[in-house]
N, C-alpha and C positions, 0 to 999 in steps of 0.2 A: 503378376508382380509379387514378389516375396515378401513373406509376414514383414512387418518391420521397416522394410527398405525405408532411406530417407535421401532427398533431392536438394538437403539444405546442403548450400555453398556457404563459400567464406572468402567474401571479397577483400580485395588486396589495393588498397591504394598508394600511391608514389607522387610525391609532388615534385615535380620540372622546376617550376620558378613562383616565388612568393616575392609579394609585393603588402603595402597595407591595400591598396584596391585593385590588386591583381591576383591571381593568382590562376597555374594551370597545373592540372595534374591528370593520372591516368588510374583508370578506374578499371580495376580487371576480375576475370573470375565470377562476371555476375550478367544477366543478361537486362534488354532493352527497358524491359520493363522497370524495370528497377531505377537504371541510368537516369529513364524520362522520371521518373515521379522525386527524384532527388531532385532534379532540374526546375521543376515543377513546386516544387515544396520553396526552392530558395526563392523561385520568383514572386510567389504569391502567399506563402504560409508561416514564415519565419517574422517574427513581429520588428515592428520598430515604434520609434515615438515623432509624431509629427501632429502640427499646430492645427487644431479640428477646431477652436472656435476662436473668434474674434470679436472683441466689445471696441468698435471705433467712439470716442469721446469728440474728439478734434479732427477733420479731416479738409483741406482746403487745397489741395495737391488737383491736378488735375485729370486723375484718378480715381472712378468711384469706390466706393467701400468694398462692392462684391470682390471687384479686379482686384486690390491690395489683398484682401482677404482671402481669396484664391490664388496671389502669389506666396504668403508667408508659408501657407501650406503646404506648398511645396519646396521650400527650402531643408534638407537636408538634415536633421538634427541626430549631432554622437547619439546612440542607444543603445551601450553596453550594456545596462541595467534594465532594458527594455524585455528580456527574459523572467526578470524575477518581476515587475510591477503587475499590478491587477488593470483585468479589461474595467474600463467604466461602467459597462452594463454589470460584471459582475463584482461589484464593490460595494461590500457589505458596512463599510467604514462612512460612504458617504450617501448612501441611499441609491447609489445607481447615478448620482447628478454628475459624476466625473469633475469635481472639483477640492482633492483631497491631497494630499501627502504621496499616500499609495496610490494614488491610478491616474497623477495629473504633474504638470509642472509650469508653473505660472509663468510668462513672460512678460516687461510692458517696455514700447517703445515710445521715446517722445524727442522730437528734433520738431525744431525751428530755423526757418534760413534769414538771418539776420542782415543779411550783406546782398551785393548785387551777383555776385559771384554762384553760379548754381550748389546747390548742396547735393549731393548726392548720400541717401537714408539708405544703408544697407543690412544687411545680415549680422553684421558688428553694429551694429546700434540695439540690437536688440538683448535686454537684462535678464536675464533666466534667474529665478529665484532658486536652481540647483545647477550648481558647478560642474555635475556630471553630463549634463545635459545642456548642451550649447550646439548655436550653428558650426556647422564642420566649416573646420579653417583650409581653405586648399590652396595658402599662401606654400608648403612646401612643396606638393603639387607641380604647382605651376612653374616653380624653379625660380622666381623673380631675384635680381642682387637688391643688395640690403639699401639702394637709395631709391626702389620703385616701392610704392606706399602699397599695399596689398589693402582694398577696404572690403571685400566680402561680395557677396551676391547684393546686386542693386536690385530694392523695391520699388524707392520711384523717386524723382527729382523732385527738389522745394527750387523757387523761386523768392526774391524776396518778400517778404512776410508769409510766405505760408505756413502750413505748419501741422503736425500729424502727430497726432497719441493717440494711443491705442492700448489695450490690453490685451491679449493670449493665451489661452489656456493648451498646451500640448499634452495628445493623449497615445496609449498603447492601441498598436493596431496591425494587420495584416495588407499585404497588397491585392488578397481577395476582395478585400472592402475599399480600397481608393488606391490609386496606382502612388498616392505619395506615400504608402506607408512599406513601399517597397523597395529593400534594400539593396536590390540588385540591378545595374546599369543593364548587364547585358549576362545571362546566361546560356554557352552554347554545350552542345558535344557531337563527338563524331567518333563514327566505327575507325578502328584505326586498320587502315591497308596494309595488306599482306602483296608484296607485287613480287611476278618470279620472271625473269628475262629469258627466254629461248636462246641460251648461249650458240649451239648451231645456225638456227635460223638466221640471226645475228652477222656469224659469219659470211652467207651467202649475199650479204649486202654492200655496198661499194661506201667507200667513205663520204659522199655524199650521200646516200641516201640514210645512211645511220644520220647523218648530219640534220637532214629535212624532219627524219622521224622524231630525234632529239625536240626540235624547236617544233614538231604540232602538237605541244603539253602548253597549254597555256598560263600553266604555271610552273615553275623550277623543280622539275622531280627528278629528271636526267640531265647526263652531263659526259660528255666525250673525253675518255683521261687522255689529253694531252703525250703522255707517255706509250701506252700501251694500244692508243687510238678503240679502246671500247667503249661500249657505252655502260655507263655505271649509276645506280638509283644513289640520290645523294640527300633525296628529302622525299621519305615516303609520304609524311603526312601534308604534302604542302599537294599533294592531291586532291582533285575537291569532284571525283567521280563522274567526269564529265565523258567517256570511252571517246576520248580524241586519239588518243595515240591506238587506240585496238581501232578505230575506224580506219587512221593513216594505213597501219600493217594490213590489213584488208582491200583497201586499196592500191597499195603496193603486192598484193596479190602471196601476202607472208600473214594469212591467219593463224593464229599460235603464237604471234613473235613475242606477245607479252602476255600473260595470267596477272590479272588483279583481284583479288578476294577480301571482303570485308570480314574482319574477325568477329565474329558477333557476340564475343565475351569480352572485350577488350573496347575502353571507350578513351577518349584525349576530352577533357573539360577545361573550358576557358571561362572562366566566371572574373565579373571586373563589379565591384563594389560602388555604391553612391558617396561611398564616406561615410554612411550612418554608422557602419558597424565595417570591421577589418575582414577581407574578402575570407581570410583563413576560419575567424569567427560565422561567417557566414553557411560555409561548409559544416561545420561543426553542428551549431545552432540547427541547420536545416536535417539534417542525421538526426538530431536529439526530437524533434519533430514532429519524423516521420516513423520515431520508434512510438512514441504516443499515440498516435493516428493507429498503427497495427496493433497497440496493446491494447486499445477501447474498439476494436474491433473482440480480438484471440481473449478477451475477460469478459466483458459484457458478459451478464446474467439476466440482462431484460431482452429476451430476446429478439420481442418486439418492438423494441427502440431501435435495437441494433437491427434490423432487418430496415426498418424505416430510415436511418440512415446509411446504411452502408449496403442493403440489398442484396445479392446473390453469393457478395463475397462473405458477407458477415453471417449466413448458414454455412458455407462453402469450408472457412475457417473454421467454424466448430462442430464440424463433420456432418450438418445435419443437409 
């Protein structure tokens, strides 16, 4: 290898389609490893703020305290600001007790059902002591017209007289440490297909059997133009690697009719959001990251800390 040589790339990303909790884009110029640990980061490493402790005062619902208590906590809470607040364990403001300004945000719900009529105590019931940080509304969402009442995530029914307060403390956190604190519904990716059609081989096929071979894709990738009567790729990625159509051709005794090849520098990511944080943010934040993560690896000067967390890569990175 030559003095000097360097291997560093410069990936290139392109977004398809943005939504606030959708978003799909394509990821090129960089390989697998890379693809998975972006994937990786947004599921489990990208922080948010969600409801870690629970003081029931009143509880007469026909749900015990745990079960409510491990519902609120999973309710979804906006955490834009969930980058800049402090972890509770390291909050110097409040002793570590996560009950402060910086590393906390108070909640307290109180409903009584007065009437014979069920209540329903939701996610709108509950009073966040900071305006930034409230249950995510997914009245636009859902698309409802403006005479159906959108009330939020249901916690639990009152009957008459029952009756539930509570207090809430929401805290900064990772979905490494509890899967509510993780901001992403569903993160995928896939190698995006290269497919090449044996236009000859092709030829030597009757209009029905282009037709049979067409429909053994179990999903829409080909398609017969109408016109010119060939068969033409019309949706490479809706591919999902299954060699149906190379086993059909094989069987029909025409090995070669089709080449499929995964690009192995080229990725399609579909990441869809909880709501806590906008799926675009989500991306972004998980980047910002996993540049952290490689720089307290590529800086460390204790060698031995970094060995003990990061192990072969964290010599490997500082040449040793």
């Amino acid at each position: 290898m030559e003095a000097g040589a360097s291997y560093q790339r410069f990936p290139k990303v392109k977004v398809r389609e943005l939504k606030d909790d959708y978003l799909k884009f394509e990821l090129r110029d960089t390989d697998a490893s890379v693809a998975n640990a972006l994937r990786r980061v947004m599921i489990a490493e990208v922080p948010t703020i969600a409801i870690d402790l629970v003081e029931i005062e009143v509880n007469s619902s026909v749900l015990n305290d745990e079960f409510i208590a491990h519902r609120l906590g999973l309710i979804p809470l906006t955490s834009e600001r969930a980058m800049s607040m402090r972890f509770s364990r390291d909050c110097d403001a409040c002793d570590g007790d996560g009950q402060c300004e910086f590393c906390s945000v108070e909640f307290h719900l109180r409903a009584k059902c007065m009437t014979d009529q069920t209540l329903d105590v939701t996610s709108k019931d509950l009073i966040s002591s900071d305006h930034t940080v409230v249950p995510v509304d997914f009245s636009d969402a859902l698309g409802g017209d403006d005479s159906s009442e959108q009330k939020g995530i249901t916690i639990v029914k009152l009957r008459r007289g029952q009756e539930l307060r509570l207090r809430a403390i929401a805290r900064k956190g990772i979905g490494k440490d509890h899967a509510k604190w993780s901001p992403a519904a569903t993160v995928t990716f896939m190698y995006e297909p290269e497919i090449h059609i044996n236009e000859d081989l092709m030829e030597t096929l009757s209009l029905e059997q282009r037709q049979s071979w067409v429909e053994s894709s179990p999903t829409k990738v080909f398609e017969m133009d109408p016109n010119t009567e060939q068969v033409v790729v019309i949706d490479p990625e809706a591919y999902t690697y299954d060699d149906e159509v190379i086993k059909k051709a094989e069987a029909m005794g025409k090995p070669g009719l089709v080449e499929i090849y995964a690009k192995e520098d080229s990725f399609i990511f579909t990441v869809e959001s909880t709501g806590a944080i906008k799926s675009s943010q989500l991306v972004v934040n998980a980047i910002e990251v996993l540049k952290q993560k490689l720089d307290a690896v590529r800086l460390s000067e204790d060698t031995v800390e970094a060995d003990d967390q990061f192990g072969e890569l964290g010599a490997h990175m500082r040449g040793g």
